[in-house]
C-alpha positions as CSV (number, residue, x, y, z in Angstrom):
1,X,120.3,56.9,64.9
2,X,116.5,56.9,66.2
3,X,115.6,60.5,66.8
4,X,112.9,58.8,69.4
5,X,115.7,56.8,71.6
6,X,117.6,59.7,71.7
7,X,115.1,61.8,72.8
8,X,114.7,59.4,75.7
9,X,118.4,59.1,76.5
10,X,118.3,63.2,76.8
11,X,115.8,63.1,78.8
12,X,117.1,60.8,81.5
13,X,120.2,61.6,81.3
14,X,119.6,65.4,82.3
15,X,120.1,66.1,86.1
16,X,116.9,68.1,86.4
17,X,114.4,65.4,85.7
18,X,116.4,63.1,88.0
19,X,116.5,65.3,91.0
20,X,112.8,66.3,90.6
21,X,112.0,62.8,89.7
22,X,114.0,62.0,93.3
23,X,112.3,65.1,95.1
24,X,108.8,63.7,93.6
25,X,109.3,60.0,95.2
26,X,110.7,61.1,98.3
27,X,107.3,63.2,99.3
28,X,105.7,60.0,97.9
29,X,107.6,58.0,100.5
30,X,106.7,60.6,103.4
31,X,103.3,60.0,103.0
32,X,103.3,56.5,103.2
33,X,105.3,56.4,105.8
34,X,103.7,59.6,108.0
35,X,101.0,57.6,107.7
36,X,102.4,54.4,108.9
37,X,103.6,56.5,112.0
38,X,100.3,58.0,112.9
39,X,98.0,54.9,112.6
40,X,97.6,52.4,115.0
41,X,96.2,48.9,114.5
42,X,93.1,48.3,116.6
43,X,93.2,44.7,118.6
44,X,91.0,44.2,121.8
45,X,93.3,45.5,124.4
46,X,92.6,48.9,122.1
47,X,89.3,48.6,122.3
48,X,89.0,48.1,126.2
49,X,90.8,51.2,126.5
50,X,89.0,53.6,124.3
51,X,86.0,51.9,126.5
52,X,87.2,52.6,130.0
53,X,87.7,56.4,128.3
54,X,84.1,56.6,127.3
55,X,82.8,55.4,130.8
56,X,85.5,58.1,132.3
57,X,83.8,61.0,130.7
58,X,80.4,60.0,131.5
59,X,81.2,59.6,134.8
60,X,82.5,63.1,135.0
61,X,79.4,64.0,133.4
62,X,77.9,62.7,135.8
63,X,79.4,64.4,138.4
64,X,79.6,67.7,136.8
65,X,75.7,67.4,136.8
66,X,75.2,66.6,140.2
67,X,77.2,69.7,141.0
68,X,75.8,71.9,138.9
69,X,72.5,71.0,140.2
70,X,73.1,71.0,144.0
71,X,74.5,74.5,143.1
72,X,71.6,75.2,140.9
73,X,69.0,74.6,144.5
74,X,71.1,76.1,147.1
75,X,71.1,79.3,144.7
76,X,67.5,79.2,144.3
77,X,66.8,78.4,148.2
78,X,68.8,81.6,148.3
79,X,67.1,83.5,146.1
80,X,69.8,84.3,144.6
81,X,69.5,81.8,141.4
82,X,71.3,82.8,138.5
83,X,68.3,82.4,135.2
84,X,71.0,82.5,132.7
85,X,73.5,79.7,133.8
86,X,70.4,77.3,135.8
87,X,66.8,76.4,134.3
88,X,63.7,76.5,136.0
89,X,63.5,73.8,137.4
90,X,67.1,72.4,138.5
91,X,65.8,68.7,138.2
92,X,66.1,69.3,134.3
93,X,70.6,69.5,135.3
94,X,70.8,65.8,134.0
95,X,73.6,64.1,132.6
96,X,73.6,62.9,128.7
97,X,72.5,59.1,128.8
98,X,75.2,56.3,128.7
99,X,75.0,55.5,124.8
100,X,75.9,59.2,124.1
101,X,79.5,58.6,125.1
102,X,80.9,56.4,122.3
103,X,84.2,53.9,122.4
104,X,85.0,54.7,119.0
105,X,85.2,57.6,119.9
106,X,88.2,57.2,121.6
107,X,89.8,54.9,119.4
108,X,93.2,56.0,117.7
109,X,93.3,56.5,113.6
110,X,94.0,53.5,111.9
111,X,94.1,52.6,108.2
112,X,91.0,50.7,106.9
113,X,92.3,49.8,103.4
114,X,88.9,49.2,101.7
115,X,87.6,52.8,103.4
116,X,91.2,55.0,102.9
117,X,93.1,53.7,100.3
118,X,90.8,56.0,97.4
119,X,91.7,58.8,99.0
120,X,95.5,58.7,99.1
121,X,95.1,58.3,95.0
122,X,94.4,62.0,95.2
123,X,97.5,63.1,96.3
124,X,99.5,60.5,94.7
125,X,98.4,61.8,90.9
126,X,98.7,65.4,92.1
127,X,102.1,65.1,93.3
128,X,103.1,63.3,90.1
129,X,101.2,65.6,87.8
130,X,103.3,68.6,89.8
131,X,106.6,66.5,88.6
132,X,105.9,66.0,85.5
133,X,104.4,69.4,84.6
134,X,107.6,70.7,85.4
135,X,110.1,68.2,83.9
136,X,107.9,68.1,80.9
137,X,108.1,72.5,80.7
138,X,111.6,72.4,81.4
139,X,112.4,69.7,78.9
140,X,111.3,71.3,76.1
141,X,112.1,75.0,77.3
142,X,115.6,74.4,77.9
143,X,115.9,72.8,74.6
144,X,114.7,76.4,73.0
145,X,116.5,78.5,75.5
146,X,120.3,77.1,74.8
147,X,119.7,76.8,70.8
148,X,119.7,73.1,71.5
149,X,115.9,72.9,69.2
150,X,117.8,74.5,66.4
151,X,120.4,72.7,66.3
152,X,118.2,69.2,66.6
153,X,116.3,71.1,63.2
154,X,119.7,71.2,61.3
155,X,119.4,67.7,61.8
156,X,116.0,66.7,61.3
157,X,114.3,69.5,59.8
158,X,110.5,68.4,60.2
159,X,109.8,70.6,63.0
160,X,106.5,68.6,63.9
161,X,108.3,65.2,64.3
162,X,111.0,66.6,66.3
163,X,108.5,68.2,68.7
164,X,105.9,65.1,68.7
165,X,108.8,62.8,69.0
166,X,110.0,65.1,72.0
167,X,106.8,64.6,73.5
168,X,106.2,60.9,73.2
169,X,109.9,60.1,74.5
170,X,109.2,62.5,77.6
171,X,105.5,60.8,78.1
172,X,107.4,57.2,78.0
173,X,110.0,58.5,80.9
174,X,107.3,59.9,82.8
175,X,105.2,56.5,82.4
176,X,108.3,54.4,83.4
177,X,108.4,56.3,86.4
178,X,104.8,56.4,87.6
179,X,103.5,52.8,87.0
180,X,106.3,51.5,88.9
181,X,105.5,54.5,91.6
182,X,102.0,53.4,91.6
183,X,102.6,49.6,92.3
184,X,105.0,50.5,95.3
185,X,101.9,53.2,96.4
186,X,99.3,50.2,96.6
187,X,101.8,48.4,98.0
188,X,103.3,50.7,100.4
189,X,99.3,51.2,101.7
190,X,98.6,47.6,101.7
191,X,101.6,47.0,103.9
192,X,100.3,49.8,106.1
193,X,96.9,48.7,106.4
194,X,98.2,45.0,107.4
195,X,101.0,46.1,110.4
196,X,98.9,49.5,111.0
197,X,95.0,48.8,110.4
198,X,92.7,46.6,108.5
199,X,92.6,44.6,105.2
200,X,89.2,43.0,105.5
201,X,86.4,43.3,103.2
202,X,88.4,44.3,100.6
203,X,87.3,41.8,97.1
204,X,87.7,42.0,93.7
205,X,85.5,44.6,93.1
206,X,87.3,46.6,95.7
207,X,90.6,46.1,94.1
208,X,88.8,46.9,90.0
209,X,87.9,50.3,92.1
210,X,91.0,51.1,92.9
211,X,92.5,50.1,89.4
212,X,90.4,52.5,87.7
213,X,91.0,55.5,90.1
214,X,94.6,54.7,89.5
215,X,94.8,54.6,85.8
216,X,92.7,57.8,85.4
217,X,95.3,58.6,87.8
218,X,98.0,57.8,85.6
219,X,95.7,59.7,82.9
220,X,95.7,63.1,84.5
221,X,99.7,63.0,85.2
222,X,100.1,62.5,81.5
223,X,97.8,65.7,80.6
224,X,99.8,68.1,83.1
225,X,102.8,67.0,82.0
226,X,101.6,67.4,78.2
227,X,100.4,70.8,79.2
228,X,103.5,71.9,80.5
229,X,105.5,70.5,77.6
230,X,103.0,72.7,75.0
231,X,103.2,75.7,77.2
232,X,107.2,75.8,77.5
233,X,107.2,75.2,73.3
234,X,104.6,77.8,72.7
235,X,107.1,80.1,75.1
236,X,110.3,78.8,74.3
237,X,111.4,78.7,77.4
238,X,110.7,77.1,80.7
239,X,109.2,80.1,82.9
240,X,106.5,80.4,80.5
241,X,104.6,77.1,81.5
242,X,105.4,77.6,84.8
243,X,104.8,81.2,84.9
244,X,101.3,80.3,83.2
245,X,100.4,78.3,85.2
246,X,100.8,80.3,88.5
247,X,99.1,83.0,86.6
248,X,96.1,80.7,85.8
249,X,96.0,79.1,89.3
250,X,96.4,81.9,91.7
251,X,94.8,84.8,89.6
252,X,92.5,82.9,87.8
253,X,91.5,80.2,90.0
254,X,92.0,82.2,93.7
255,X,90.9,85.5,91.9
256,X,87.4,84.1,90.3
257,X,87.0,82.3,93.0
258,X,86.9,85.3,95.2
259,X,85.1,87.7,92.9
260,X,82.1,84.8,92.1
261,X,81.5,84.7,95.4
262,X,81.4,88.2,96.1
263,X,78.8,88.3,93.3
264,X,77.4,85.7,94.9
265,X,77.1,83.5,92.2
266,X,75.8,79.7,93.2
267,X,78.2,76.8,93.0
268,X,81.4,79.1,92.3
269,X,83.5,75.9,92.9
270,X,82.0,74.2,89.3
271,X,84.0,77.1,87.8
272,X,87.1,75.9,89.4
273,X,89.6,73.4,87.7
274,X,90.8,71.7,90.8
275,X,86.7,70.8,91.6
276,X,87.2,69.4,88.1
277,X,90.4,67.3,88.6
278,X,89.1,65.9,91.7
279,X,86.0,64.7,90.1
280,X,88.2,63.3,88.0
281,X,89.6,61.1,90.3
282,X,86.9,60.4,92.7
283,X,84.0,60.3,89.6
284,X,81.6,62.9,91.1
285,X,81.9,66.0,93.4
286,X,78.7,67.4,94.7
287,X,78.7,70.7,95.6
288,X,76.1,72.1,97.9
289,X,74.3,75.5,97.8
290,X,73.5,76.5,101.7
291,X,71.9,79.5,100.7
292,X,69.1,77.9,99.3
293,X,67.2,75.9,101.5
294,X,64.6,73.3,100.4
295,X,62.9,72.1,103.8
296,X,61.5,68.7,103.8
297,X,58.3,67.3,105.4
298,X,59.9,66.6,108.7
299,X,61.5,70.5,108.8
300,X,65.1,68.9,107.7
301,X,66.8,72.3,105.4
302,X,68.5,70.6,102.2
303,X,70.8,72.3,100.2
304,X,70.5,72.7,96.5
305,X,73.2,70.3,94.8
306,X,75.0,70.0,91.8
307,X,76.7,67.1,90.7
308,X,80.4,67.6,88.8
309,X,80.9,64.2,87.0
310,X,84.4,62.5,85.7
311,X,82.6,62.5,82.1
312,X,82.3,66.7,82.3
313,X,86.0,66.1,83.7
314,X,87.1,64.4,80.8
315,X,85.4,66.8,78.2
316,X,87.4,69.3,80.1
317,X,90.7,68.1,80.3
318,X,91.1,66.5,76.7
319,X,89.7,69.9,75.1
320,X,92.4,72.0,77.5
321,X,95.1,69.1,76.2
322,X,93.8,69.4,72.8
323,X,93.9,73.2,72.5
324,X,97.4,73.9,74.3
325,X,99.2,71.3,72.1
326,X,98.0,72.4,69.4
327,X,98.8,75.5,69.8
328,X,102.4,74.6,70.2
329,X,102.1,72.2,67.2
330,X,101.1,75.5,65.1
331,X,103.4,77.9,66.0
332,X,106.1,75.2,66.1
333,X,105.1,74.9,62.1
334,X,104.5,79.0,61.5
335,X,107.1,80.5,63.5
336,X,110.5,81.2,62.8
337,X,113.7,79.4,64.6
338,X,115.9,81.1,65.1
């Protein structure tokens, strides 16, 4: 019997990774259709509203000023002119000119496919890498916890092809689930953007864009969940990835986070690996530096920037994957099982 297609018939067939493979598709589904609820396609009856808005507040800006400044000369033929609330001369009570008062203002949210669509890739990888990191941990840790591994090892005795194999069924499952996911997520936007905003402008280039984001996508679910899987091994036992990874995210993360900029260290955010998993997806995050001010020839203050690239990302996240596997790959070779 193949060790690998029993790996994978384990692995789908426990209840766990189907009801957080569930839970993971539902929220998926709530954000698609959340965001089908609270857009609004714009036509020209939409547009003659949000203008008859804008020309309503101007008028009662309008009106405001003209109060204010009839207010502003009786209190001043009274002597009695108030120099905080009224200028000196009440002539300068104007309202703001007609332009200020935008229609788009006043238009409701709608979905522009070509402008919104990169954006929900964001929370579409992090939701699956949150799935998969702990399916992957608790596939592996429950196998160590019950005696299940050392049983499998009576069987097959080469601990590094039972773990790798372990791994490779558990990155198939989790591939099976997300490229289907992520054709129903452009799909589920693209149907949103037709009934509930626009499609236009949106060419091949567009669509190469949005390919790429999504397979780097598909990318960084596979490292969380590899990470998870190598963290539960190294453990034996499910709480270890996920009690790692609390510990790394909320004392680590929060914690530096908090004491660089106490120290007040510039750019504390390029120490941060969420900064470097969104530059992952979006292929550069600039960070700014407000405390450093580089004034320009017409007065403008610039911050100082620093650019956080997918490339650094990459360097990153392949070392992390690198070093946490194969930690698990060499104690699964030194340690005892027992």
């Amino acid at each position: 019997m193949s060790l690998y297609r029993t790996e994978l018939r384990r692995l789908a067939k426990r209840r766990f990774t189907r009801y957080m493979t569930l839970l993971g598709l539902l929220v998926l589904a709530a954000v698609v259709v959340g965001t089908f609820v609270t857009n609004q396609k714009i036509d020209a009856s939409v547009r003659a509203q949000a203008e008859r808005q804008a020309e309503q507040q101007y008028q009662e800006q309008v009106r405001y000023s003209q109060q204010e400044r009839t207010a502003c000369e009786r209190d001043k033929a009274a002597g009695a002119a108030d120099t905080n609330r009224y200028p000196p001369d009440c002539s300068m009570i104007q309202a703001p000119p007609r332009e200020a008062f935008q229609a788009r203002w006043f238009l409701p949210s709608t979905f522009d496919f070509r402008e919104s669509f990169a954006g929900t890739l964001v929370p579409f990888a992090a939701i699956l890498a949150l799935v998969g990191f702990v399916i992957g941990a608790s596939f592996v840790g429950a196998e160590w916890s019950t005696g299940g591994m050392m049983n499998l090892l009576l069987w097959r005795p080469r601990r590094l092809t039972v773990l790798l194999t372990k791994l490779a069924a558990l990155l198939t499952g989790l591939l099976a689930v997300t490229l289907p996911a992520a054709v129903l997520w452009f799909a589920g936007f693209w149907a949103v953007a037709t009934f509930r905003g626009s499609t236009e402008k949106v060419t091949s280039g567009v669509w190469q864009s949005f390919a790429l984001t999504g397979l780097r996508g598909v990318a960084l679910v596979l490292a969380v969940t590899t990470i998870g899987f190598a963290l539960a091994s190294l453990g034996r036992h499910t709480a270890m990835a996920l009690g790692g990874v609390v510990a790394v995210m909320v004392v680590g993360q929060f914690g530096l986070g908090i004491l660089l900029s106490m120290a007040g260290v510039r750019f504390p955010e390029a120490w941060l690996l969420p900064t470097y998993a969104l530059a992952w997806m979006e292929k550069k995050v600039t960070l700014e530096d407000w405390q450093a001010c580089n004034a320009t020839f017409t007065g403008e203050c610039r911050p100082d920037t620093f650019d956080v690239t997918w490339g650094q990302s990459s360097v990153l996240f392949a070392v992390g994957v690198a070093v946490v596997l194969g930690a698990a790959v060499w104690a699964m070779r030194r340690r005892d099982i027992s």
